[in-house]
C-alpha positions in Angstrom: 67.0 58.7 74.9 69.1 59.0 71.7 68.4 57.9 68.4 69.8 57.1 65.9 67.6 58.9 63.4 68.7 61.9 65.7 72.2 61.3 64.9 71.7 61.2 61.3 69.6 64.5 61.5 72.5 66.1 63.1 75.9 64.5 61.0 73.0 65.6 57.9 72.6 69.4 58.8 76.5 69.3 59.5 77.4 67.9 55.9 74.9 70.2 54.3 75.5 73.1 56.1 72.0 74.2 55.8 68.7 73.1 57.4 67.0 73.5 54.4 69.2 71.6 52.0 69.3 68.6 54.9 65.2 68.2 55.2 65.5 67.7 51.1 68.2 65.0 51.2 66.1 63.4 54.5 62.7 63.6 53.0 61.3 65.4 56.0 59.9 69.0 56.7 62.4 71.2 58.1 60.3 72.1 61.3 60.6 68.3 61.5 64.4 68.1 61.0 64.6 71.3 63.3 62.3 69.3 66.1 64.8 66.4 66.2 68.2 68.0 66.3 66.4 70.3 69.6 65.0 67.0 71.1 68.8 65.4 70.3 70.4 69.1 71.7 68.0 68.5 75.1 68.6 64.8 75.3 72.5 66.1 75.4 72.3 68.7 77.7 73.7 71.4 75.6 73.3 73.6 72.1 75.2 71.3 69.4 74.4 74.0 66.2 74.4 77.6 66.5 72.7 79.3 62.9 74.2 82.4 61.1 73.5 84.1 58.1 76.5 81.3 56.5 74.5 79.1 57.5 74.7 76.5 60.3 77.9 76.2 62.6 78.9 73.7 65.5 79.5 74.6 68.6 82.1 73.0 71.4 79.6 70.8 72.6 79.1 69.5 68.4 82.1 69.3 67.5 83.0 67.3 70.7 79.7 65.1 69.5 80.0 64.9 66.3 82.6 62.1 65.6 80.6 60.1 67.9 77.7 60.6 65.8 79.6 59.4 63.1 80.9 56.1 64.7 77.4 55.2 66.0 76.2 55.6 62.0 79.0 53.7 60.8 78.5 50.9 63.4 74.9 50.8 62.9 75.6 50.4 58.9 77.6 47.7 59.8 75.6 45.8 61.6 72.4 46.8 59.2 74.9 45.2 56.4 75.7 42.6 58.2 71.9 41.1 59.3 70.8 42.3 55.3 73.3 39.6 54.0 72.0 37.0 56.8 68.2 38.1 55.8 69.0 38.0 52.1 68.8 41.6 52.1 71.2 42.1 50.0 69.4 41.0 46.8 66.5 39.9 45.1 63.1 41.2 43.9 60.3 43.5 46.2 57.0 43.6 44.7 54.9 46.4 45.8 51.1 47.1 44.8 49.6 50.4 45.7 46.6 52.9 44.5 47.9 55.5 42.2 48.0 58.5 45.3 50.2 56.7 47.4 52.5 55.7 44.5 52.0 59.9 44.1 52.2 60.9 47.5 53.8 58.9 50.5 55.7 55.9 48.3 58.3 57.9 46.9 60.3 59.4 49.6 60.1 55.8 51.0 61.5 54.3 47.4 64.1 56.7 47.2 66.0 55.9 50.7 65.4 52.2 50.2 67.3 52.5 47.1 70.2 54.1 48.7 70.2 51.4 51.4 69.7 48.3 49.3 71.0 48.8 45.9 70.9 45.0 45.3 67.2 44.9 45.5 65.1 44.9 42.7 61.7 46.7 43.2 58.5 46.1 40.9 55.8 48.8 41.6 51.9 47.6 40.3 49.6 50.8 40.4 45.8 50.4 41.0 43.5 53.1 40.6 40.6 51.6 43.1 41.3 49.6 47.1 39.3 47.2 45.9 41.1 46.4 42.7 44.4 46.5 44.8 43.4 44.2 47.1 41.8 41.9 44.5 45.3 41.7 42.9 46.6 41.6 46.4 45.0 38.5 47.2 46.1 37.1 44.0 49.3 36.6 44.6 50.5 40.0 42.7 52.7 41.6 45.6 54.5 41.0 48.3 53.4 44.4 50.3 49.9 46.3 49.2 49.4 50.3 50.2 46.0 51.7 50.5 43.2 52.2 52.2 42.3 49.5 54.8 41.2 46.5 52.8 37.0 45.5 53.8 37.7 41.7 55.1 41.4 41.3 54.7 42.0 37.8 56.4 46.5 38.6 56.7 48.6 41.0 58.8 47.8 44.8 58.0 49.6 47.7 59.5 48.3 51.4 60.0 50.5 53.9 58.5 48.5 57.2 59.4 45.6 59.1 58.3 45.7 60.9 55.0 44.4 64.7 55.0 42.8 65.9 51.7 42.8 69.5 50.5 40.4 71.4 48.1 42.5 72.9 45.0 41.7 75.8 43.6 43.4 78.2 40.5 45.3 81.0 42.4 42.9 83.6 41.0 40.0 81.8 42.6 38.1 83.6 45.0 38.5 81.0 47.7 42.4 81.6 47.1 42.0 85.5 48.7 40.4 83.9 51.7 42.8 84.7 54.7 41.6 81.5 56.4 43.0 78.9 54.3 39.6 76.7 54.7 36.4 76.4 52.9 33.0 74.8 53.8 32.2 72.0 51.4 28.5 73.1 51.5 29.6 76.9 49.6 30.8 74.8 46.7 27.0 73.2 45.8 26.8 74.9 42.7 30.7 75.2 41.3 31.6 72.9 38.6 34.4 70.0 40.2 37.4 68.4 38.8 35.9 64.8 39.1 37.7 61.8 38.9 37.0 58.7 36.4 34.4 56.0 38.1 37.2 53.5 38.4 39.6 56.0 40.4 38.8 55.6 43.9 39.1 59.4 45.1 35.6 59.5 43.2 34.2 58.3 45.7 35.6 60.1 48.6 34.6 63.3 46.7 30.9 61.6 46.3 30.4 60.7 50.1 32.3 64.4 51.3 29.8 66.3 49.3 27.0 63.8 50.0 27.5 64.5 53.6 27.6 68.3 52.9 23.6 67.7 51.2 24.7 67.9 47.3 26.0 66.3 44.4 29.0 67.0 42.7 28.9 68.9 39.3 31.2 67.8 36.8 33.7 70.5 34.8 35.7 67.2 33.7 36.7 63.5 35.1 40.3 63.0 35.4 41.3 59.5 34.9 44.7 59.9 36.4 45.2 61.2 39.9 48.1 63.3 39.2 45.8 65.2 36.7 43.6 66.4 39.1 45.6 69.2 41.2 46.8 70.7 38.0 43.5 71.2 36.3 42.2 72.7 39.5 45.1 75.0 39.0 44.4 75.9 35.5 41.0 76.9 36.7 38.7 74.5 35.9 37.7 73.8 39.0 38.2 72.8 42.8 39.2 69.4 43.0 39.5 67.6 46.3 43.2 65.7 46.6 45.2 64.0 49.1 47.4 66.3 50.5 50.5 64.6 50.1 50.1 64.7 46.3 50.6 68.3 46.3 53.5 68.9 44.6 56.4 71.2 44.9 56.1 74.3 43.3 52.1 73.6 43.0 50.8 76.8 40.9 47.3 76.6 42.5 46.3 77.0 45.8 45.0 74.4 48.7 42.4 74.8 51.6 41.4 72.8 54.1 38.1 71.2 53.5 35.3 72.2 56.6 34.5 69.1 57.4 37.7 67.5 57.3 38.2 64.6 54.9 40.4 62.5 55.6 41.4 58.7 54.8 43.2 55.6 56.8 46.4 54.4 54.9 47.2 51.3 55.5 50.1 48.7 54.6 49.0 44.9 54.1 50.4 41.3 53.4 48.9 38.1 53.0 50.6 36.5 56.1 53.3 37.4 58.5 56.1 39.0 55.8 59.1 38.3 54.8 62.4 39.5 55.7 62.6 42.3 52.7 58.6 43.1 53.2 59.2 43.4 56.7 62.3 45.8 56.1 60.9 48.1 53.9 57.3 48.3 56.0 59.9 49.3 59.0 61.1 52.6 56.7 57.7 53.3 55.1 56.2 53.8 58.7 58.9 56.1 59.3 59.2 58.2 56.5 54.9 58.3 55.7 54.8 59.9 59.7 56.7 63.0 58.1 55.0 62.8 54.6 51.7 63.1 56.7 52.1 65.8 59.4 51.2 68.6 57.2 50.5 71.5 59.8 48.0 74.2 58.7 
């Protein structure tokens, strides 16, 4: 079966010319961009893109595909256009609440194509450094959509958006960082001093139960009250801090290992009751575009 998403992949690598520069406009991993465009090449029958050292080339078979690609796009615009204006798509306000790694880590690529499909839509973001203060605010009445952790108790609709992998970062002179397996044991780091987080910031606690579990307590080098602090003062060297592994950023100057156990985390999306039409659109594109944020292969 084709999809459309497929399609997109492939008119996207065509306009680019480049794999690479096509996964960066997408917001997905190339070896996800490259999985489609095979899965589109076997649902065809037949090689659409041959790759050279120019870069990336049609063959027959794509450019006897191709235009149709294009025409299915356009049509499915259209009719996307056409149901927004019905849905009052086309305008208005989205209120979002989230903890401060998602608004790091899975909510921008998400923010970024909603923007390019809805223009017309305002979107307030509200930032909460605990689940339990977002959902607090949730059930006030702040947002129309919360992102988080799964909510203890939560009465409305909520909606599983994957589980979130955490990472240990160290400076790139550390000596974890000249391990050739790219993994540490949680239990080796007992006596090294951690990049903590504030008590209000909710990763302090998944940092207190993962080293709990390993038999210790956490020694503090510093607390970090924003999230975004932590990876780059465990890159500056003073000391492993455990992050989501989407919040990594591009570039990052430290280095990351998978934690032994594994740590990981449910994300979640949430409303009070069954949402509405502009809730219900953008919780259709953050399930797809958080599956790619999240399949980090080691």
């Amino acid at each position: 079966m084709i999809s459309l998403r497929q399609l997109e992949y492939l008119v996207t690598v065509v306009d680019e010319g480049s794999f690479t520069r096509a996964a960066e406009l997408l917001h997905v991993t190339q070896p996800a961009l490259s999985h489609q465009v095979q899965a589109l090449e076997r649902a065809i029958g037949a090689a659409l893109l041959e790759r050279s050292p120019r870069g990336v080339t049609l063959t027959p078979a794509g450019r006897a595909m191709l235009p149709h690609a294009r025409a299915a796009l356009a049509d499915a615009a259209g009719a996307v256009s056409a149901v927004r204006r019905a849905a009052g798509l086309s305008g208005g306000e989205l209120r979002l609440a989230a903890v401060y790694s998602v608004s790091l880590g899975v909510l921008p690529a998400a923010l970024r194509v909603w923007s390019r499909r809805h223009p017309g839509v305002d979107v307030r973001l509200f930032e909460h450094r605990h689940a339990d203060e977002l959902a607090q605010a949730m059930a006030g009445g702040q947002a129309d959509l919360a992102i988080g952790p799964r909510p203890h108790g939560w009465s409305g609709p909520v909606q599983t958006l994957g589980e979130e992998e955490f990472v240990i970062a160290v400076s790139r002179d550390d000596p974890l960082a000249g391990r050739q397996a790219a993994e540490a044991r949680l239990e080796e780091l007992r006596e090294r001093r951690w990049v903590h987080y504030a008590p209000g910031n909710g990763l302090a606690d998944i940092l207190d139960r993962a080293c709990a579990a390993a038999g210790f307590q956490p020694k503090i080098a510093v607390r970090a009250e924003q999230t975004a602090s932590a990876p780059i003062l465990a890159a500056a060297g003073l000391g492993p801090a455990l992050i989501p592994a989407n919040v990594v950023p591009a570039g990052y100057d430290g280095h990351t290992l998978k934690p032994v156990p594994g740590v990981t985390r449910e994300l979640t999306a949430y409303t009070r009751a069954a949402p509405d039409a502009l809730s219900a659109a953008f919780l259709d594109l953050l399930l797809d575009t958080t599956r790619e944020r999240l399949a980090r292969p080691w």
